[in-house]
C-alpha positions in Angstrom: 0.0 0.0 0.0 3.1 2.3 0.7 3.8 2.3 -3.3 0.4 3.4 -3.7 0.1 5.9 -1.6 3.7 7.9 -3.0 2.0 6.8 -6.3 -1.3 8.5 -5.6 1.0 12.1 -4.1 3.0 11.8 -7.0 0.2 11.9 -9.6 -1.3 14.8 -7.4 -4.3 13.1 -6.9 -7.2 14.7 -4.8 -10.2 11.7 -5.2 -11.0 8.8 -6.6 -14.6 8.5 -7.6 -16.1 4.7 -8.1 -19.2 5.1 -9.7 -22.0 1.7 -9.6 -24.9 0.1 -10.5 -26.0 -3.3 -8.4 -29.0 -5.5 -8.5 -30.4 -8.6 -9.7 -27.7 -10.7 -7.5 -24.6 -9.2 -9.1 -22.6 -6.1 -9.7 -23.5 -4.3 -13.3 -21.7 -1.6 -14.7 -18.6 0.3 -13.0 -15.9 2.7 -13.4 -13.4 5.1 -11.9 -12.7 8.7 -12.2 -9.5 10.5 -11.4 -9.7 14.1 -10.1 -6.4 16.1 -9.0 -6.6 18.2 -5.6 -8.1 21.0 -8.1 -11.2 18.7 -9.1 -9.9 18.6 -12.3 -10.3 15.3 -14.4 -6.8 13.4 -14.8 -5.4 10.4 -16.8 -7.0 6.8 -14.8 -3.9 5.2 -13.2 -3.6 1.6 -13.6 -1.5 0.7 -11.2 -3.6 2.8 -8.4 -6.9 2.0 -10.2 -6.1 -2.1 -9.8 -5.4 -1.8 -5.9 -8.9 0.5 -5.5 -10.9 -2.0 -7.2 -9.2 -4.6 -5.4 -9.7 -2.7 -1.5 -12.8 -1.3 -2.3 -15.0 -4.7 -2.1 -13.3 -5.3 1.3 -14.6 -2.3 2.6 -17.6 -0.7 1.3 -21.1 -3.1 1.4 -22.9 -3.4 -1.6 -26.6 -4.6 -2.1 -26.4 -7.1 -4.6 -29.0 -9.4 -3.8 -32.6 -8.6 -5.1 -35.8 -10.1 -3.8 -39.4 -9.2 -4.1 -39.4 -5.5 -3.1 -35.2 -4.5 -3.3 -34.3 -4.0 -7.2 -30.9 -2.7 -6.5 -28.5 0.4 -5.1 -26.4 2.8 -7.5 -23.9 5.8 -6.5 -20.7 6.4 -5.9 -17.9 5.6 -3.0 -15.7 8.9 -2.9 -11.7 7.7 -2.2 -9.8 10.2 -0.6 -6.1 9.4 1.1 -5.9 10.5 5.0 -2.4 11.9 5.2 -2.5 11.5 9.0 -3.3 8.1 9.0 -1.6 7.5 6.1 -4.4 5.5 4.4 -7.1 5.6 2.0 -10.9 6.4 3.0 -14.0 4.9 1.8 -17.5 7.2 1.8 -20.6 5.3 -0.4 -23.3 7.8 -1.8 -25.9 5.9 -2.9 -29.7 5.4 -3.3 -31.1 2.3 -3.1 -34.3 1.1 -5.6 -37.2 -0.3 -3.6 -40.5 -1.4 -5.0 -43.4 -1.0 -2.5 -47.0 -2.8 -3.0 -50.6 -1.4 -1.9 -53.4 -3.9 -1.7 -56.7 -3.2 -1.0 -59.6 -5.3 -1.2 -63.6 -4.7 -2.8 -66.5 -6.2 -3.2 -68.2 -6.6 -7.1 -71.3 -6.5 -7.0 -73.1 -9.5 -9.9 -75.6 -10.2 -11.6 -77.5 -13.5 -11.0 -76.1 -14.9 -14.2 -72.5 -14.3 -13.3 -72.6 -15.6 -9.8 -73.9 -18.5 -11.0 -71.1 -18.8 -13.4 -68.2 -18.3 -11.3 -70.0 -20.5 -8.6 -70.7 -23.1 -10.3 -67.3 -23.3 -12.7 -64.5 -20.7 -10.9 -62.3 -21.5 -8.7 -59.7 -18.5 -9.3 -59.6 -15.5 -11.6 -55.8 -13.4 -12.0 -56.3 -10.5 -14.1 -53.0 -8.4 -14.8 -52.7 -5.2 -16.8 -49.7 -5.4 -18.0 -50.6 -8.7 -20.2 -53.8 -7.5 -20.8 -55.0 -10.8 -19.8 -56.6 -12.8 -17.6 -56.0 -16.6 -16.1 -58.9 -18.5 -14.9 -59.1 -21.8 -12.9 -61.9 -23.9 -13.4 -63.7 -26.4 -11.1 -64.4 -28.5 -13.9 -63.7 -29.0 -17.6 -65.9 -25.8 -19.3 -66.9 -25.8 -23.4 -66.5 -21.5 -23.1 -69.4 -20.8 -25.5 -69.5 -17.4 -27.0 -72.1 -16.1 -24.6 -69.6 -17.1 -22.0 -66.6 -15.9 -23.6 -68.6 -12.2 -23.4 -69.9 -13.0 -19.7 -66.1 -13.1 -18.7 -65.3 -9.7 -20.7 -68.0 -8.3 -18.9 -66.9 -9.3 -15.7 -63.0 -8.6 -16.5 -64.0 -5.0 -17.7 -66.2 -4.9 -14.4 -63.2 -5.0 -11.9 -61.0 -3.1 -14.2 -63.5 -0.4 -13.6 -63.6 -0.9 -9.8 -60.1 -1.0 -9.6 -60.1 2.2 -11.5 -62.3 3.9 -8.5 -59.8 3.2 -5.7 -57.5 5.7 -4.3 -54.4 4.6 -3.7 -52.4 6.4 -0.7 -49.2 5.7 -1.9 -47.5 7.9 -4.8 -43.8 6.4 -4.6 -41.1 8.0 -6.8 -43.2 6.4 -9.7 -45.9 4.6 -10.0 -45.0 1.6 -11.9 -47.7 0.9 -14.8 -49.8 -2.0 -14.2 -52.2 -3.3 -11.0 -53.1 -7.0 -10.2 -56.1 -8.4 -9.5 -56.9 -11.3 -8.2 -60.2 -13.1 -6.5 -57.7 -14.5 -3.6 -55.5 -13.2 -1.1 -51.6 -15.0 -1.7 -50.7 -13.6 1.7 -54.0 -15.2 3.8 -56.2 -17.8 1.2 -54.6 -21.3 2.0 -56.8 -22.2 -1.6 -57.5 -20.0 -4.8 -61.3 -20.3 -4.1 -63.8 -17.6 -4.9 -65.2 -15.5 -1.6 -69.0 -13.7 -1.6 -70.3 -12.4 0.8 -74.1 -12.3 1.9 -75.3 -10.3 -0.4 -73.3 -12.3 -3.1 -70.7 -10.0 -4.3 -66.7 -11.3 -5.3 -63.8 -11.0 -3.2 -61.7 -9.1 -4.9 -57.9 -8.6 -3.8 -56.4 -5.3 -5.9 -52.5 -4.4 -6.1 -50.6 -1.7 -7.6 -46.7 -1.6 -7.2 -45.0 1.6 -6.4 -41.5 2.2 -7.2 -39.3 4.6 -4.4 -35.9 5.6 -4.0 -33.9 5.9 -0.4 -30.8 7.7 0.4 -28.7 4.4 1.7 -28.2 6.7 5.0 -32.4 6.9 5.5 -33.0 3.2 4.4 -32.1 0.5 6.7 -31.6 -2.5 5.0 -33.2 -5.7 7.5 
């Protein structure tokens, strides 16, 4: 580390900036910049650049691993040399991707035709937007006539207009551009079954996904 260090005063160097982009279980894109004591952009050193991107793993924590709600962190580490200690420092800037759900669930009113339709033959109905299309589980094996291909457009276009009437409290960073709805609850139902109530309305369980994005010093990462 000595040789770096009279390296790095030799070249003048004032920071080292490691810029990064991390998610989906691995590291994407990064690079270094070189700025003199002046700010001023200089010539990447090899030598120096190898060691950094060597060190920097050992001492900066990066957020890699994505799951259901984390997408991923991006930023920058600043590299600065303390003279007194006579070593290099490590400071991450960085904001991490987080993807947020609202559910909410209604009650559809039906007519008597189409409760006895998804009583008798549904067992589940998934309707996403950003397909454009629905998947239905049937009780039992269905011939889908024409009159019933239109009763399940009616009833699709039905919850896309009761979705359409909820207010969502959540605004997020951006909203991302599709809901979810679904006649059972993944986090409750131990079965996809259909639910009505007394007055024989659908159980319906409606998502919408909201994307927001957390200094990594306001976010703590569980």
């Amino acid at each position: 580390m000595e040789e770096i260090i009279e390296l790095w005063k030799e070249k003048n160097i004032g920071e080292v900036k490691f810029e990064f982009m991390c998610g989906g279980d691995q590291m994407d894109e990064t690079y270094f910049e070189f700025y003199d004591k002046d700010g001023e952009d200089i010539e990447i050193d090899e030598e120096i650049e190898n060691y950094l991107n060597e060190r920097i793993y050992k001492e900066v924590n990066f957020y890699e691993v994505t799951d259901g709600s984390y997408l991923g962190e991006s930023g920058t580490v600043s590299i600065t040399l303390n003279e007194d200690e006579n070593d290099f420092t490590f400071h991450k800037d960085s904001k991490f991707e987080i993807i947020e759900t609202e559910k909410h669930t209604i009650y559809v009113g039906l007519t008597e035709e189409e409760y006895n339709f998804l009583n008798e033959n549904v067992d589940s109905i998934i309707y996403d937007e950003n397909s454009l299309s629905e998947e239905i589980e049937y009780k039992k094996d269905i011939v889908i006539t024409k009159e019933k291909e239109n009763l399940i457009k009616e009833l699709i276009n039905k919850f896309i207009e009761h979705n359409n009437k909820i207010s969502f409290e959540n605004t997020g960073d951006e909203e991302m551009d599709s809901f979810n709805i679904k006649t059972f609850d993944d986090d409750e139902d131990e079965e996809k079954v259909l639910t009505f109530n007394e007055n024989k309305e659908l159980r319906l369980i409606v998502s919408r996904k909201f994307q927001h994005f957390y200094d990594s010093d306001d976010y703590y990462f569980g």
